[in-house]
N, C-alpha and C positions, 0 to 999 in steps of 0.2 A: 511146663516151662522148659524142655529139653528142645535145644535148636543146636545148628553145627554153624559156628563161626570160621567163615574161610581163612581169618589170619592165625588160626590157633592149631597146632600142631596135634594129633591123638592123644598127646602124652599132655598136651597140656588142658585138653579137653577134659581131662577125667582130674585136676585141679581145682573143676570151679566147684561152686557152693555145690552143692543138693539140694534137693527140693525142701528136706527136713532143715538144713543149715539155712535155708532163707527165712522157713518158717520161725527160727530160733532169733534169726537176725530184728525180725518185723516183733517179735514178742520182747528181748532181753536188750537190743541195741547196739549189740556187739557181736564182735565175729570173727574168730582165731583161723585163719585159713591153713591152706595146706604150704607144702614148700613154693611157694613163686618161684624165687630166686634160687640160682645155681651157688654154690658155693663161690667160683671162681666170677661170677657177676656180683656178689654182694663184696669178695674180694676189692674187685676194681672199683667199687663205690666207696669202699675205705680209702682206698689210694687215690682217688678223684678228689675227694674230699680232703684228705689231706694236703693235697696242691691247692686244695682252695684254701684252706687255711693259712698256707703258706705265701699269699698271695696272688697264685694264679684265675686268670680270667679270661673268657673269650669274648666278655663286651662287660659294661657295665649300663647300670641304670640311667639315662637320661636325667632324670631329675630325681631326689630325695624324698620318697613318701613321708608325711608328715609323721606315721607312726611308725615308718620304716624298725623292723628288729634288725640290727647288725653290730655283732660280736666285731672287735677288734683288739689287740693283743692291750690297747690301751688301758683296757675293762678291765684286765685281771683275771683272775681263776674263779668267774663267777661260771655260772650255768650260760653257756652261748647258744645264742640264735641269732641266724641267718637267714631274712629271706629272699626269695626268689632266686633259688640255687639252679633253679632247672631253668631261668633266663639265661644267668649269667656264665655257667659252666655245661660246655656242652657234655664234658666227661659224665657229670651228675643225672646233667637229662637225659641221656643214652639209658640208662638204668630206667631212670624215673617210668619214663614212656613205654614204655616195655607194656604191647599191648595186654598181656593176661591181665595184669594190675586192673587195668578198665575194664575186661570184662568180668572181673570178680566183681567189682562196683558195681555193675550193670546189672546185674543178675539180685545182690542185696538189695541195689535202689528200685529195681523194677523201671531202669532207663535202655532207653534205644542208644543212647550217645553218652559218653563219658568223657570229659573237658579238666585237664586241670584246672584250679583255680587258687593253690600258692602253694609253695613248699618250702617247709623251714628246717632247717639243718641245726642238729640239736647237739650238744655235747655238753654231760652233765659229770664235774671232776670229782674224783672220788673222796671229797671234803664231808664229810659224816655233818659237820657242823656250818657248813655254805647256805647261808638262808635262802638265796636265791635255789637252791638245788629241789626245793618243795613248792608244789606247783598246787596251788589251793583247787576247788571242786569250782568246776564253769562248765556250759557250755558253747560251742561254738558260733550258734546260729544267733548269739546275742551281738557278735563282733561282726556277722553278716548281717544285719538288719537290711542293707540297701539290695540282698538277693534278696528275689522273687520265690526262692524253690524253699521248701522243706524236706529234701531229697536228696541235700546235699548231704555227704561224708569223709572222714578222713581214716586214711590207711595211715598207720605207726608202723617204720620200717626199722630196727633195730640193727647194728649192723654186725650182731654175735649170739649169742644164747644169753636174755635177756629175761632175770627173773625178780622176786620182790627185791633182794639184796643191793641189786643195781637200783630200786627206785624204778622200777618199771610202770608204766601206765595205768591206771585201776580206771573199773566203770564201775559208777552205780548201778546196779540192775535197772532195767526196765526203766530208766527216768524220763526217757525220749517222750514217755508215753503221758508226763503229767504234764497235769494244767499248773501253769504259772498263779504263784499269787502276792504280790506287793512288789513286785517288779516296776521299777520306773529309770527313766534314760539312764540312771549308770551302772545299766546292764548291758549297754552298749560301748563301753571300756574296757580295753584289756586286762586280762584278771592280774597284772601286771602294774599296773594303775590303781589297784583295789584295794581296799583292805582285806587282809585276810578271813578275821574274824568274821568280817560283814559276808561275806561268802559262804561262812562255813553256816552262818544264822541264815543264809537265805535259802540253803540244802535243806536243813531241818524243819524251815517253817514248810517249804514247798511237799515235802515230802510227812507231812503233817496233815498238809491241807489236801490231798491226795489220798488220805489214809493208809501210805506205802509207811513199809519199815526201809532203811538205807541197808542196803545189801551191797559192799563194795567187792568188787571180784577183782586182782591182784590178774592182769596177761601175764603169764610166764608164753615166752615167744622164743622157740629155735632159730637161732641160723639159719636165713631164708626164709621164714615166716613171717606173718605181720600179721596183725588186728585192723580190724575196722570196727569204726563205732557211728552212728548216725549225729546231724551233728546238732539233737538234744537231748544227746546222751551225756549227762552229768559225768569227765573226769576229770582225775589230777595223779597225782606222784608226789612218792616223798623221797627220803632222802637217800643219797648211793653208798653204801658202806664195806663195799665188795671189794677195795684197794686198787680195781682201775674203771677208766672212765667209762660213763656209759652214754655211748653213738647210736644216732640216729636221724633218721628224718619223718616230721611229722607231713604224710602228702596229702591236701586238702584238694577233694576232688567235686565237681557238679554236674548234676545230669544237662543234656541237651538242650531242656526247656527254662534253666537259671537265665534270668537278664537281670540287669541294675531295675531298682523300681525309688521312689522315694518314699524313706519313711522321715515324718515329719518328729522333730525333735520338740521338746516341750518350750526350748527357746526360740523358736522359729526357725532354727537352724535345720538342715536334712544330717540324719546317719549317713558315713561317708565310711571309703575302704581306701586301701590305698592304690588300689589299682585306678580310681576315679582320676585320678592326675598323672596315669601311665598310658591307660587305653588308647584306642582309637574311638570314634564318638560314631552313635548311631545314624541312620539320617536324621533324626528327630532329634538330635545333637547329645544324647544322655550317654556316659561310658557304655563301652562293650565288653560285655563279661563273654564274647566271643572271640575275644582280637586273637588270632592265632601264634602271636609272639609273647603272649602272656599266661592266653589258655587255650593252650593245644590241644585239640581231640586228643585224647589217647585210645578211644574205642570206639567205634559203630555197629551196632550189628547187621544186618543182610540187606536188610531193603533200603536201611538209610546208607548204606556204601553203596548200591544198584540205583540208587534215586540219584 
């Protein structure tokens, strides 16, 4: 799998996975990369961010996703999330886009092209006792039903030395790799929407009916490092008790070959994202999980840039 990518530098050629680190990725689900980020870029991502929160913007949303996440000072000192940071501020997407990010993707997903497809800006206060600060066990691909891919994943970018204390990210080992069992449409709501309990029963039964034991692994992630996890890799986080906040952005990223597809819901209703009411629409009229103002290539490799 060793190829040379024209927009990657020497230095950052010798960053991506390994042949053994993908192997690790396709077996466990997860994958602690090396340094991406420069100090003084994940620097400016702190201070982009903090203008975002302060209210700067270089556009906003057109219209109000129905399940839109957006922190406002309104909320309080719950756990905030924001999405679509890499639309609306271009300081954040400058970071976000940074092709290495895509070809680390590329290389765990076994993709030619790598597309963002949403990014949420996290900031979790260091309240020991903030219920909202404990993030039950889900996967991602239950709130993608209307993607086509099983390829897709998400990079966790922290934006300090990020370990249990902080409530950092955990994966289930290897859960990517089970068979669902007693799953029905409201595994298609945000684990946000959910009950807790029902969550944590639906880990143990799955993980049951797979004959796995639940092996949670705890990212401890440096400064300019991040995780990626496939995205039916069973995570969550608990709570921050470290005495300051813990930043970050969760980047949801899809191979070349994602398009919206319909999955039919049990009410006759379709699984829907929120990009469905942002997009631009295909010929065939269905959203485009392509539109380049929502999901920007961030990667190619050789011959689909020469094509």
């Amino acid at each position: 799998m060793t190829t040379t990518h024209p927009t990657l530098t020497a230095e950052e050629e010798a960053l991506l996975p390994s042949d053994e680190d993908v192997r690790h990725y396709a077996e466990h689900g997860w994958y602690l990369s090396k340094k991406l980020l420069t100090d003084d870029e994940v620097d400016a991502l702190t201070a982009a961010t903090d203008r975002y929160y302060e209210g700067e913007r270089d556009r906003t949303l057109p219209v109000r996703p129905p399940k839109l996440a957006y922190w406002d000072p309104s909320k309080g000192p719950v756990q905030r999330h924001n999405d679509y940071v890499h639309v609306e501020h271009d300081g954040i997407a400058a970071i976000l886009r940074k092709p290495l990010i895509g070809a680390v993707a590329a290389r765990l997903a076994r993709a030619d092209e790598i597309r963002i497809f949403q990014s949420t800006l996290i900031y979790k206060p260091p309240i020991s006792g903030e219920p909202s600060n404990i993030v039950p066990w889900h996967f991602d691909k239950h709130y993608w039903s209307s993607s086509s891919s099983e390829r897709m994943l998400t990079a966790f970018i922290p934006f300090h030395d990020c370990g249990e204390e902080m409530g950092t990210i955990t994966m289930v080992d290897g859960s990517h790799r089970w068979s669902e069992t007693g799953a029905d449409d409201t595994v298609v709501r945000h684990f946000a929407e959910r009950d807790r309990d029902q969550l944590e029963e639906m880990l143990a039964e799955n993980a049951a009916h797979n004959g796995a034991q639940i092996r949670k692994i705890p990212m401890v992630i440096p400064k300019g490092h991040m995780s990626f996890h496939h995205c039916r890799t069973y995570h969550g986080s608990g709570a921050n008790v470290s005495g300051r906040p813990r930043r970050a952005i969760s980047l949801h990223l899809q191979d070349g070959d994602n398009a919206y597809r319909e999955f039919p819901l049990s009410d006759g209703s379709l699984a829907a994202y929120n990009h469905d009411v942002l997009v631009r629409r295909t010929p065939e009229g269905r959203p485009d999980y392509a539109d380049p103002d929502y999901c920007p290539v961030i990667w190619r490799d050789r011959a689909q840039q020469e094509g």
